[in-house]
C-alpha positions as CSV (number, residue, x, y, z in Angstrom):
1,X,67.9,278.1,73.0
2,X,64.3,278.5,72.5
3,X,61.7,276.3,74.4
4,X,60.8,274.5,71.3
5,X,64.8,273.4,70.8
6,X,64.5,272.5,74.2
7,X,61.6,269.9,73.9
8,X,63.2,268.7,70.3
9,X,66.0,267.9,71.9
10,X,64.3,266.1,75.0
11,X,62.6,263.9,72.8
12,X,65.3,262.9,70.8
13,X,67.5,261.8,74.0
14,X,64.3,259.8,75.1
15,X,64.3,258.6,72.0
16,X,67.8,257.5,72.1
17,X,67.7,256.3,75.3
18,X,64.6,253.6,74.3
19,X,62.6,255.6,76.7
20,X,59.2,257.5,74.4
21,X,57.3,260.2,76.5
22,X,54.1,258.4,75.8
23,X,54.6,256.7,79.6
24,X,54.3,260.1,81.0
25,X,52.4,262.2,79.2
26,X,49.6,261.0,80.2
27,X,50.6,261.9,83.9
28,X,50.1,265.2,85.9
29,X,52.7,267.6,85.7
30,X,53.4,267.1,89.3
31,X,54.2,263.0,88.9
32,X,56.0,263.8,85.4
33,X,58.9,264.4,87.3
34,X,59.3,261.3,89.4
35,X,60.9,259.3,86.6
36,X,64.2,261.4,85.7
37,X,65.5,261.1,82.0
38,X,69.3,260.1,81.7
39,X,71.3,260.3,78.2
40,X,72.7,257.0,77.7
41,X,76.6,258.8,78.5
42,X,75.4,259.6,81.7
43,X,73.6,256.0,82.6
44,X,76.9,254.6,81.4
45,X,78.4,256.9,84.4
46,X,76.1,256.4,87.0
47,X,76.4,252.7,86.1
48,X,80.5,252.9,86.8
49,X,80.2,255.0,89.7
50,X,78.2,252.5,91.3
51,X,80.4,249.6,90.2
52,X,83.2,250.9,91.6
53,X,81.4,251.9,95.2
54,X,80.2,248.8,95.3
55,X,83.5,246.7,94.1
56,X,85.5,248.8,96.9
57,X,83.3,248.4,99.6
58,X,82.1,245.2,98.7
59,X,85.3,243.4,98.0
60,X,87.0,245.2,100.9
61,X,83.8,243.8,103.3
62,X,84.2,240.1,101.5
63,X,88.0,240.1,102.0
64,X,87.5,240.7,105.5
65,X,85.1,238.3,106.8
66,X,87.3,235.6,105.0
67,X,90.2,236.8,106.6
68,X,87.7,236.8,110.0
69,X,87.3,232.9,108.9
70,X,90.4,232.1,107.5
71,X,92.9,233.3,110.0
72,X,90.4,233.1,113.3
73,X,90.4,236.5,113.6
74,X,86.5,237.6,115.1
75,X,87.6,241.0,115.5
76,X,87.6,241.5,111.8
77,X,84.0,239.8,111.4
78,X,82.5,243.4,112.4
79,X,84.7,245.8,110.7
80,X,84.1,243.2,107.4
81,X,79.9,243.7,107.9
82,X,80.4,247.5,108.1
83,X,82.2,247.7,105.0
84,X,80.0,246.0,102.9
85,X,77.2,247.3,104.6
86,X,78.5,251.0,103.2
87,X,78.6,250.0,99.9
88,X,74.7,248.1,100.1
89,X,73.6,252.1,101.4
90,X,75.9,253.5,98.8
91,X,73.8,251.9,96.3
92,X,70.3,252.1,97.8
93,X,70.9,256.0,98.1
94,X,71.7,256.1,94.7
95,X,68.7,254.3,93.7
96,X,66.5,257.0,95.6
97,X,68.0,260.2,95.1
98,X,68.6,259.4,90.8
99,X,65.5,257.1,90.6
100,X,67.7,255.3,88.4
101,X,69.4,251.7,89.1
102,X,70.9,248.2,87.7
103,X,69.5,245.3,88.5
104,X,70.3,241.5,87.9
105,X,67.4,239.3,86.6
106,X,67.8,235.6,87.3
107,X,65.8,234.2,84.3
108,X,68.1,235.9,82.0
109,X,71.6,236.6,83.9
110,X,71.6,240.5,82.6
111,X,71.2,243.7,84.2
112,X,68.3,245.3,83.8
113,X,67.3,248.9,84.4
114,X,64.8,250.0,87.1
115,X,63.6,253.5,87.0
116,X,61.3,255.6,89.2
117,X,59.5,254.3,91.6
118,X,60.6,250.7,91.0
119,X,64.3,252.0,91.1
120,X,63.0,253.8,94.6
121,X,61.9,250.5,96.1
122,X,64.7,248.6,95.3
123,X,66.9,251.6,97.3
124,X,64.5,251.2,99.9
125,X,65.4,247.3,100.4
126,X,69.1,247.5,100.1
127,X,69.2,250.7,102.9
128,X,67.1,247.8,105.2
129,X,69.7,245.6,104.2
130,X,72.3,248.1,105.1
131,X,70.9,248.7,108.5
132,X,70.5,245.1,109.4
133,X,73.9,244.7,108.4
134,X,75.4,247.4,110.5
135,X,73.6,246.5,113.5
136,X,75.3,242.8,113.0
137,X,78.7,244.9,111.9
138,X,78.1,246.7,115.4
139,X,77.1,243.9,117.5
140,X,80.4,241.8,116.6
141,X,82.7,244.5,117.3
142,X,81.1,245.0,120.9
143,X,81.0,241.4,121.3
144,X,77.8,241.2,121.6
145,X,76.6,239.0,118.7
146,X,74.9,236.2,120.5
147,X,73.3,238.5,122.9
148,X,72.1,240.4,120.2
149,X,70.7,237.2,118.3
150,X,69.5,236.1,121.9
151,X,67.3,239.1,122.0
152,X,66.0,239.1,118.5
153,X,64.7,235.1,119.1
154,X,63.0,236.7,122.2
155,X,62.0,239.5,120.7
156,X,62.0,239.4,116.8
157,X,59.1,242.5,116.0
158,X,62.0,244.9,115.0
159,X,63.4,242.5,112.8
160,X,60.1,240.7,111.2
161,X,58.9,244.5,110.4
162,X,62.7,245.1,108.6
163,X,62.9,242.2,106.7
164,X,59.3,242.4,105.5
165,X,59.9,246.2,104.7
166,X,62.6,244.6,102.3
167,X,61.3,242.0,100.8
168,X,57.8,243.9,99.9
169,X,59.6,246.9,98.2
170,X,62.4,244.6,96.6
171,X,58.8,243.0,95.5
172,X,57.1,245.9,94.7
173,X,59.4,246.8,92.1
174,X,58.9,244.2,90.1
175,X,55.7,244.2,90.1
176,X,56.2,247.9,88.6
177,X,58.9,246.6,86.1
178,X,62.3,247.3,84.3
179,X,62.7,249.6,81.6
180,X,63.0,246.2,79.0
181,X,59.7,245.3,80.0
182,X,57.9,248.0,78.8
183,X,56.7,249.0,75.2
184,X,55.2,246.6,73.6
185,X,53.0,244.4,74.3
186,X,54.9,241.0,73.9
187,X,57.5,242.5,76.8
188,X,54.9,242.8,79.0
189,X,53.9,239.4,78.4
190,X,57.3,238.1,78.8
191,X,57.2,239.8,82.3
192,X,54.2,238.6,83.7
193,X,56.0,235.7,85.5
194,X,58.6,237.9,87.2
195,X,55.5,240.6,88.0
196,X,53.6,237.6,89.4
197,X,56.8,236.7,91.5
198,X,57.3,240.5,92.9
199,X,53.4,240.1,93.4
200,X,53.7,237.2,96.1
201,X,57.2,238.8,97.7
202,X,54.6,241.8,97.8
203,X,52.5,239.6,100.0
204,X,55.0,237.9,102.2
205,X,56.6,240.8,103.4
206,X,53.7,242.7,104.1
207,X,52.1,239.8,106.0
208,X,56.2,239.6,108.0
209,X,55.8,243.3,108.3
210,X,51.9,242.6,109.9
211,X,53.7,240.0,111.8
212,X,56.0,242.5,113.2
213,X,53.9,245.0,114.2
214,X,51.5,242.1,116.2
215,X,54.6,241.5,118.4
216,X,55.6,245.0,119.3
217,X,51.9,245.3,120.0
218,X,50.6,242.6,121.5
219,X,54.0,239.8,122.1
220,X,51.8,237.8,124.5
221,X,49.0,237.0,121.7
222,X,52.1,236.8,119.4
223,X,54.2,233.8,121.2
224,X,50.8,231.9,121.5
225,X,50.5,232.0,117.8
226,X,54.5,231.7,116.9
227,X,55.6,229.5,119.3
228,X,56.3,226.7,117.8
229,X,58.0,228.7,115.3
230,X,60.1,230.3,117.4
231,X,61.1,227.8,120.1
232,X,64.4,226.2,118.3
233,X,65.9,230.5,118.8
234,X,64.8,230.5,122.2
235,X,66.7,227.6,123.5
């Protein structure tokens, strides 16, 4: 196949895909790359794939912490967290390495597509997720649960830098926007409220995230500022 068939039929799968090449073009050839094209067969089999990681994982973790509830069985609580917290990385290691993910929107109650960097953003916040989960998955099983929330009231820095982490790159990629919200110009419109809203999530974790970082720091000027904040953890 000769390099012009090549680049005909490149822009025809954009083309079928929604996706023109008039969003990269204008790139260098070095960021052209970041956002991957998918044929809509293979979206369709990434999408399933991920379904069914995250319905095995997810409904295996679920079934277990109501059993954990149901049957006053703590030992399952742990086991329950772990699962689901495999499924959360499953899908946030997806999102990174194929650049390429579904997300719900609330306004509308459909999946939307994330791609590139917003796609890498939103892997970044569900592998935080997936940590903070597994610690908790770990910290039942060794029976440690309230020492563990003990020491985070006492100590939160670790866990004010995750969650900011999290919520400023879950954030961030709305701010960049789905695949729906490009191309014209009444989309982008129609997305300004939901790129306002990633705008301020931007903001709130990066000032948990600056919170964070003051207590690993400095936790004596920290308590004097957080201390009311903080004193229903610590008794």
């Amino acid at each position: 196949m000769t390099c012009a068939e090549l680049w005909q039929e490149r822009r025809a799968d954009s083309g079928q895909s929604g996706r023109g090449l008039s969003s990269v073009s204008g790139l260098p050839p070095s960021m052209r790359g970041f956002r991957r094209n998918h044929s809509p067969t293979r979206e369709r089999a990434m999408g399933r794939r991920l379904i069914l990681v995250l319905a095995l994982t997810g409904i295996g973790g679920v079934l277990l912490l109501i059993a954990a509830h149901r049957f006053g069985a703590p030992q399952l609580t742990g086991p329950g967290l772990l699962l689901f917290g495999v499924g959360v990385f499953a899908a946030g290691m997806a999102a990174i390495t194929q650049r390429y993910t579904l997300h719900r929107i609330e306004a509308t109650h459909r999946a939307a597509i994330f791609e590139g960097g917003a796609a890498v953003l939103i892997g970044l916040a569900l592998l935080v997720f997936a940590i903070g989960l597994a610690v908790a998955g770990f910290g039942f099983m060794l029976g440690a649960e309230d020492r563990l929330l003990a020491l985070l009231g006492r100590r939160p820095g670790s866990a004010l830098i995750a969650a900011g982490c999290a919520i400023a790159s879950f954030g961030g990629s709305r701010v960049l926007g789905a695949r729906s919200w490009r191309g014209s110009a009444g989309r982008f419109l129609a997305s300004v409220p939901a790129r306002i809203g990633g705008f301020v999530l931007v903001v709130v974790g990066l000032g948990l995230m600056a919170a964070g970082v003051l207590e690993v720091a400095a936790p004596t000027v920290f308590d004097e500022l957080a201390e009311p904040i903080l004193v229903p953890f610590r008794d």
